[in-house]
C-alpha positions as CSV (number, residue, x, y, z in Angstrom):
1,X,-18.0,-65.0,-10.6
2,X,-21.0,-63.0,-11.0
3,X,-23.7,-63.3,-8.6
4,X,-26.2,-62.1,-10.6
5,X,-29.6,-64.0,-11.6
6,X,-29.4,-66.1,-14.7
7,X,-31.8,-65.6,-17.1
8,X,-32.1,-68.2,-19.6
9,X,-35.0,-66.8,-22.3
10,X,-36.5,-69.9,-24.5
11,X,-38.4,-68.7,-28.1
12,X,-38.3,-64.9,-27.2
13,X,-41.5,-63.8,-30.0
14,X,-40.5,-61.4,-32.0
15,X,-43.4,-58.5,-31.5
16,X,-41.9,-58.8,-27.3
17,X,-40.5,-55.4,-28.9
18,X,-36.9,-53.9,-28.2
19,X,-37.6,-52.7,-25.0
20,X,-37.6,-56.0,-22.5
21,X,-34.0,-57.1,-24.3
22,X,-33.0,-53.0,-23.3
23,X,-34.0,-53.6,-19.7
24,X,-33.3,-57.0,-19.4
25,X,-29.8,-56.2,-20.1
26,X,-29.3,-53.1,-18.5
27,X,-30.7,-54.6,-15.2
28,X,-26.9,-55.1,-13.0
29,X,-28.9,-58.0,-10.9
30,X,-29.5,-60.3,-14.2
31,X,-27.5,-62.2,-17.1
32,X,-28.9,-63.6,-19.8
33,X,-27.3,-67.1,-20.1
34,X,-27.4,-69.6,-22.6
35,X,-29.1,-73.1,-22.4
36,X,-25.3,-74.7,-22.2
37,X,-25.4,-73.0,-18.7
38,X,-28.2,-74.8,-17.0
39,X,-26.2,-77.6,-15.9
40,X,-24.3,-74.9,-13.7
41,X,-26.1,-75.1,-10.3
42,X,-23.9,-72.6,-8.4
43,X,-26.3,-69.5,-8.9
44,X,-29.6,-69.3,-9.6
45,X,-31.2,-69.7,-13.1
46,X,-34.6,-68.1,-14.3
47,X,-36.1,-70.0,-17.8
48,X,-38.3,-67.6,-19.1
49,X,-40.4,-69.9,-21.8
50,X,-43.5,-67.8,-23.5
51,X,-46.3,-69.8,-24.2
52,X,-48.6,-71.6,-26.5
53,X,-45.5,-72.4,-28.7
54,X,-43.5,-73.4,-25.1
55,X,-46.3,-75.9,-23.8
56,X,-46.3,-78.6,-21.3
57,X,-44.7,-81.5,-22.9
58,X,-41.7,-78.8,-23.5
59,X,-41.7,-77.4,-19.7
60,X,-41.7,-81.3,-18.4
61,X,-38.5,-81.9,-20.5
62,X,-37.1,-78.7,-19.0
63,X,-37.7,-80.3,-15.6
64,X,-36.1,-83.0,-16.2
65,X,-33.2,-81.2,-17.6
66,X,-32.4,-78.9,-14.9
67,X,-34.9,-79.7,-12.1
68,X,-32.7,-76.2,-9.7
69,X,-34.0,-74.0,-12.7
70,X,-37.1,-71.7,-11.8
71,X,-39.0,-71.6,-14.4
72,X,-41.7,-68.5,-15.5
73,X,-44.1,-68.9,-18.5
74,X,-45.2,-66.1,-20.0
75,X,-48.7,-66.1,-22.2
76,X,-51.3,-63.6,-23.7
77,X,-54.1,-65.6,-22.4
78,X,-54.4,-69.4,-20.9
79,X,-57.6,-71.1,-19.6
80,X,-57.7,-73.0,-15.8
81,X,-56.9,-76.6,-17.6
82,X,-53.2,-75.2,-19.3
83,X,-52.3,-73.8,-16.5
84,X,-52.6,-76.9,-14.7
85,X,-51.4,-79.1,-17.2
86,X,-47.9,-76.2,-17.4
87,X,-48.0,-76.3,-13.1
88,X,-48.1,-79.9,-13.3
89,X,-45.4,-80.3,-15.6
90,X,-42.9,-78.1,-13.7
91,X,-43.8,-74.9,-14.3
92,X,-43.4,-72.4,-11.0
93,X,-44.7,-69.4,-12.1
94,X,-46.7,-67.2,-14.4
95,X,-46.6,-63.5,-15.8
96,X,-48.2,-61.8,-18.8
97,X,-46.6,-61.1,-21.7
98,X,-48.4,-57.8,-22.0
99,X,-46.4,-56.8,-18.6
100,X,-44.3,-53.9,-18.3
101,X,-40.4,-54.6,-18.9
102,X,-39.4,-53.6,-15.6
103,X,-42.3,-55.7,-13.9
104,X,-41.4,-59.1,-15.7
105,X,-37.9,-58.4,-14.8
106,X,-38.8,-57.6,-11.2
107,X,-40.7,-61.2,-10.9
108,X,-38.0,-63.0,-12.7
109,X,-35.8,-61.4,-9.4
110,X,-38.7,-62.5,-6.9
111,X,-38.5,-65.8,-8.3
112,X,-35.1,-66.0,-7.9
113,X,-35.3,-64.7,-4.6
114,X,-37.8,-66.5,-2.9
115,X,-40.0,-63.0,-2.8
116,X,-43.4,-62.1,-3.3
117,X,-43.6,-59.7,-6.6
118,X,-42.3,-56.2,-5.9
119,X,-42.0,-56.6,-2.2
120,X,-42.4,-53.3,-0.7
121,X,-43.6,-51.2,-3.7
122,X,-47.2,-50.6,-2.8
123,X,-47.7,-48.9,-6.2
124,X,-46.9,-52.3,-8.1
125,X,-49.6,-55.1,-8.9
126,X,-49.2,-58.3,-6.5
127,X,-48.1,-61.3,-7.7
128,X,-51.9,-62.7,-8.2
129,X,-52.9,-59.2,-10.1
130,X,-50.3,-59.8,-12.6
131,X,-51.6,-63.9,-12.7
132,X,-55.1,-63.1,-13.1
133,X,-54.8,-60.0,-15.5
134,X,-52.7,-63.1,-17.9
135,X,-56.0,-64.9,-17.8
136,X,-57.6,-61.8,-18.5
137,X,-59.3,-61.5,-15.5
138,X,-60.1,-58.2,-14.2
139,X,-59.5,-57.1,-10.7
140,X,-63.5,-57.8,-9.9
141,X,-63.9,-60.8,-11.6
142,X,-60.6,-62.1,-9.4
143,X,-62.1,-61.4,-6.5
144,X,-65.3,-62.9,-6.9
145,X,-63.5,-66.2,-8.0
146,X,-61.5,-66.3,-5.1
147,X,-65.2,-66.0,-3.1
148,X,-66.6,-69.2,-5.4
149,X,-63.6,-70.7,-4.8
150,X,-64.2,-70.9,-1.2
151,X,-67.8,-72.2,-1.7
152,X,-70.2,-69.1,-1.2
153,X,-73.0,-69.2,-3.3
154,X,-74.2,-66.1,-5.7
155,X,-76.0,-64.7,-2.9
156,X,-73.2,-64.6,-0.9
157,X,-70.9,-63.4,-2.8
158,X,-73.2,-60.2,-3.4
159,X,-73.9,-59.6,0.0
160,X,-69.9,-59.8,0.8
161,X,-69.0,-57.2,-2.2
162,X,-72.0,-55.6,-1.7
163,X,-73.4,-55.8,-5.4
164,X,-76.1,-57.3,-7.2
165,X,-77.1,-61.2,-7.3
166,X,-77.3,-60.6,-10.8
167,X,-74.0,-58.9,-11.4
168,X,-72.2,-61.8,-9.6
169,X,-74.6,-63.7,-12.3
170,X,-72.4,-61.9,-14.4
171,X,-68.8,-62.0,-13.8
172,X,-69.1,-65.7,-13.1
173,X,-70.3,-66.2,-16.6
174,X,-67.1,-64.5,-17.8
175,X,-65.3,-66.4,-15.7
176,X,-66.7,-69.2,-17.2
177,X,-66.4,-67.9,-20.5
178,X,-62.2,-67.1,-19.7
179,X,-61.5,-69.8,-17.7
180,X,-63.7,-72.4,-20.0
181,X,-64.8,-74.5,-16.5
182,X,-67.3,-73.6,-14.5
183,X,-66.3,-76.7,-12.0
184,X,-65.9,-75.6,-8.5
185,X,-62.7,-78.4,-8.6
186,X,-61.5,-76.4,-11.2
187,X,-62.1,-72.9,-10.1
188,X,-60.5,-73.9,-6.3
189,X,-56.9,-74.8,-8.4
190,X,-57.1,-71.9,-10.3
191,X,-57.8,-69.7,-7.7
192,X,-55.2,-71.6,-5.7
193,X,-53.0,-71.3,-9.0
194,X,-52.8,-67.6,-9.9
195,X,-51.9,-66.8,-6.0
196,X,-55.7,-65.2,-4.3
197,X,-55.6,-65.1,-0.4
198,X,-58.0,-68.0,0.6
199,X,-61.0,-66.7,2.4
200,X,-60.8,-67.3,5.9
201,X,-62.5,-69.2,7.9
202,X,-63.6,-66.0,10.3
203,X,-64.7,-64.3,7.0
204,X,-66.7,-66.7,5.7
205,X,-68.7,-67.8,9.1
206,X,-70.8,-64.5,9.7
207,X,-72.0,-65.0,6.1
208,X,-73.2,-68.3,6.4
209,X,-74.7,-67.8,10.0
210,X,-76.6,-64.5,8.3
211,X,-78.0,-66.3,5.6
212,X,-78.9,-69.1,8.4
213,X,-80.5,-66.9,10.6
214,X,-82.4,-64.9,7.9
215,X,-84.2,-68.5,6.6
216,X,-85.0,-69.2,10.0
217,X,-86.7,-65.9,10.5
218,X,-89.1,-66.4,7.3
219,X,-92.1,-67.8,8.3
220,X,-93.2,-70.9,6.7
């Protein structure tokens, strides 16, 4: 028997174009399966389900269904609340439809695997790159939710990145905007969601202490 992964692909859209089936199949470490196979739990299987017309309801029963499946929901775009509602209803991962062929194969391998996304490829996006670019996110706005994530306010957020108070005015409107929450409950699961290293407790300190020290040396 074959120990390559299983890939079970639900409502494949039609413009995914020619080019993921090609390397899909042509990749000697996956097999497409069919759903009949999911009750087999002696190798892995990958459910690759491409969202909005895959949505919670439909990843719950999947759950259910095979709870040893991994399952990876691909989407253009998805705000913080569907992302919870698909996380909460089994799902265990997230890629963009817009990825290249060989990257959506190579996380349906780290999946399977246990592996962070293109382990040991420094020239490939990490795992939250590829999350937060399906949110459409970019790389700046990422970062400076995974800042407000951790609590800093506006000003410190500029002082750590070293830009403007008003251009971290900025991307957190769009992250508002993208995200539709502006909740700092919401934006700690997404952040916690799409993979971004938590700031550390060593990293966030001086911060706060600076911006301490600097009130405390305005006289009053």
């Amino acid at each position: 028997m074959s120990d390559a992964v299983r890939v079970l692909i639900i409502n494949e859209p039609s413009d995914l174009g020619a080019a993921f089936r090609a390397t899909l199949e042509h990749t000697p470490a996956l097999r497409t399966v069919g759903e009949e196979e999911l009750k087999d739990q002696d190798t892995t299987c990958v459910v690759l389900a491409f969202a909005p017309e895959y949505g919670p309801a439909a990843v719950a029963s999947l759950r259910e269904r095979a709870p040893g499946a991994r399952i990876l929901v691909a989407f253009q775009a998805a705000d913080a609340a569907e992302i919870g509602r698909l996380t909460a209803a089994g799902a265990d991962a997230f890629v963009a439809r817009s990825a290249a062929p060989g990257d959506i194969c190579a996380t349906i391998l780290a999946l399977a695997h246990g592996l962070p996304l293109h382990e040991g490829d420094p020239e490939a996006p990490a795992p939250e790159e590829v999350a937060a670019e399906s949110l459409g996110l970019t790389p700046r706005e990422a970062e400076v939710l995974r800042f407000l994530s951790a609590g800093f306010s506006n000003k410190e957020v500029a002082r750590r990145l070293t830009v403007s108070v008003r251009t971290v005015e900025t991307h957190r409107l769009n992250l508002r905007r993208k995200t539709k929450t502006g909740r700092l409950k919401d934006l700690v699961q997404l952040a916690r969601q799409i993979g971004l290293a938590p700031v550390l407790e060593g990293e966030a300190r001086p911060l706060r202490r600076m911006n301490h020290e600097a009130h405390r040396a305005v006289p009053h």
